[in-house]
C-alpha positions as CSV (number, residue, x, y, z in Angstrom):
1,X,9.3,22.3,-25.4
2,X,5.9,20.6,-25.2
3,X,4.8,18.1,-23.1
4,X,5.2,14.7,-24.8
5,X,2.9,12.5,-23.2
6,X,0.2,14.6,-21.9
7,X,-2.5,12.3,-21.9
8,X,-0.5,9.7,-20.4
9,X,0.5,12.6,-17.6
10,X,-3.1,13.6,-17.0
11,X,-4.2,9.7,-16.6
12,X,-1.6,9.3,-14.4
13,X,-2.2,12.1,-12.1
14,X,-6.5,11.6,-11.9
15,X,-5.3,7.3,-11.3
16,X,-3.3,8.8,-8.4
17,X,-5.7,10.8,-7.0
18,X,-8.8,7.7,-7.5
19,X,-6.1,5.5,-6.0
20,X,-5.8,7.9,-2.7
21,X,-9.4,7.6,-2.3
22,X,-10.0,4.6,-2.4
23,X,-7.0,3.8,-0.1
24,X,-9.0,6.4,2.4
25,X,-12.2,4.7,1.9
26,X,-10.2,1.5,3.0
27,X,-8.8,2.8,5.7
28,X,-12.6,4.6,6.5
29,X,-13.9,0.9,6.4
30,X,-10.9,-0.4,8.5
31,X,-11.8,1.7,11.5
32,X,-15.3,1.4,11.5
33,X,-15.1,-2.5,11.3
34,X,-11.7,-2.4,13.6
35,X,-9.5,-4.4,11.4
36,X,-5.7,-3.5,10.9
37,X,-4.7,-6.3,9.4
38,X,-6.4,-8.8,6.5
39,X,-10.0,-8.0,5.9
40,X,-13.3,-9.1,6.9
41,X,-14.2,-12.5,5.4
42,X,-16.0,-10.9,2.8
43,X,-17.6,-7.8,4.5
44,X,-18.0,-4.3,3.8
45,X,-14.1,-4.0,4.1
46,X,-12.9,-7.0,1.6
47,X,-15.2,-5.1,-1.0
48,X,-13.0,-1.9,-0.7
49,X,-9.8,-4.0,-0.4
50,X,-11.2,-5.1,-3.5
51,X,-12.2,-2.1,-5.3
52,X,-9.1,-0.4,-4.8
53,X,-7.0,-3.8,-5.8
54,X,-9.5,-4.1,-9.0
55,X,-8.1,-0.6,-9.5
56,X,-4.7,-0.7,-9.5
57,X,-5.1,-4.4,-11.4
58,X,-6.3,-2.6,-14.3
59,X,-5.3,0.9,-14.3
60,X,-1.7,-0.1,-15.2
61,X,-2.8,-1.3,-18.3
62,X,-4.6,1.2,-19.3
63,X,-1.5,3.4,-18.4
64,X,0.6,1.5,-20.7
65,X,-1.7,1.5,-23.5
66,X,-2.2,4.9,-23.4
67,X,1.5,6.2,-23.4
68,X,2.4,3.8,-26.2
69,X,-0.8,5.2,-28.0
70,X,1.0,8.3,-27.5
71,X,4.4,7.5,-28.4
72,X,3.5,5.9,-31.8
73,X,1.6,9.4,-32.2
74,X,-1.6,8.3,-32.4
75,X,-3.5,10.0,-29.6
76,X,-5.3,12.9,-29.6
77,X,-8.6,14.6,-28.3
78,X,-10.1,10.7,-28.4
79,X,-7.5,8.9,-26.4
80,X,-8.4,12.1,-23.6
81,X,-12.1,11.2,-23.8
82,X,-11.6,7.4,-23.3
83,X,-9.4,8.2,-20.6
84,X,-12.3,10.3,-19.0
85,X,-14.6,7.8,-18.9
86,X,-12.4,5.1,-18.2
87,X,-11.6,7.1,-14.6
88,X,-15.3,7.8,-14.4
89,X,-16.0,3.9,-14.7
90,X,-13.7,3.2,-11.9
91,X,-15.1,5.7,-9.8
92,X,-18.7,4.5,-10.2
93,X,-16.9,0.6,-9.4
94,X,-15.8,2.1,-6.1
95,X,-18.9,3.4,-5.3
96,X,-20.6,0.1,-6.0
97,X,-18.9,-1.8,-4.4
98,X,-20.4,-0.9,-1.2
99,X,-23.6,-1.9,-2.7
100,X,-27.1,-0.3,-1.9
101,X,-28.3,2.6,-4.2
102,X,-24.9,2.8,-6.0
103,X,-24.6,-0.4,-6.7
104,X,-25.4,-0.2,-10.2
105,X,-22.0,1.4,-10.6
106,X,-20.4,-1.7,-9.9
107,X,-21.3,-3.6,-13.0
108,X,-21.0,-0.5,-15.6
109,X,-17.8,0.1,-14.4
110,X,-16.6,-3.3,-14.8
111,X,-18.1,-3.1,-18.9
112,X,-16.4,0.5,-19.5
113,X,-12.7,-0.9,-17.7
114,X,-13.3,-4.0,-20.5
115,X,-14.6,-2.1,-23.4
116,X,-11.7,0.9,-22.4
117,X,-9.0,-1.9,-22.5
118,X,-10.3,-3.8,-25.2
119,X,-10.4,-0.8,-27.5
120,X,-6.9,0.4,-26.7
121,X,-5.7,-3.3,-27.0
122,X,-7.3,-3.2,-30.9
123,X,-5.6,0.4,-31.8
124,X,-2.3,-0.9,-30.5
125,X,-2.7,-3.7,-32.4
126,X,-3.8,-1.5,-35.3
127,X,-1.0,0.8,-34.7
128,X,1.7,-2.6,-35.0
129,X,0.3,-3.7,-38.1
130,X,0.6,0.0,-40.0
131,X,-3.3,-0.2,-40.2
132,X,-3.9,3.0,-38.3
């Protein structure tokens, strides 16, 4: 028997493994700054508190659009690819968050999360109405 959502499984592992870093890089910034509890009134560690949170905020979504994309049977080589970049765009929002050279990465992460969800919000919503 075949795996049945194997998109959905791949996402789910690489959001795992994105979520562990960023965690680390929290926990980097927590010792450095010498904060174990709350943050930093809006330092160098409330941006990684907030990168990871912006992470998990939005991955689920993602997550969920992408199985059901799946289980209506729908997916394919695409769905993989926009799943790619999607993890790519968070990556390059974590990285900019801490600003300097990077932080370009900030802001074109933020457009591929909104174009990533957007687009799988219109295919399920093509998908419901038989139009795909």
């Amino acid at each position: 028997m075949g795996i049945i959502l194997p998109v959905t499984l791949t996402a789910a592992a690489a959001a795992a493994i994105i979520n562990i870093w960023l965690s680390i890089r929290v926990g980097q910034m927590r010792a450095q700054q010498k904060v174990s509890i709350g943050d930093d009134a809006g330092g160098p560690l409330t941006a990684r508190m907030r990168a990871q949170l912006n992470f998990v905020e939005n991955t689920a979504f993602v997550l969920v659009l992408v199985a059901a994309i799946e289980l209506a049977a729908k997916g394919g080589e695409w769905l993989a690819w926009v799943v790619a970049a999607y993890m790519l765009g968070r990556l390059a929002h974590g990285l900019g968050m801490d600003g300097g050279a990077l932080a370009r990465g900030r802001p074109l992460g933020v457009i591929i999360t909104m174009l990533v969800q957007l687009g799988l919000a219109v295919v399920a919503v093509l998908i419901t109405l038989g139009m795909m």
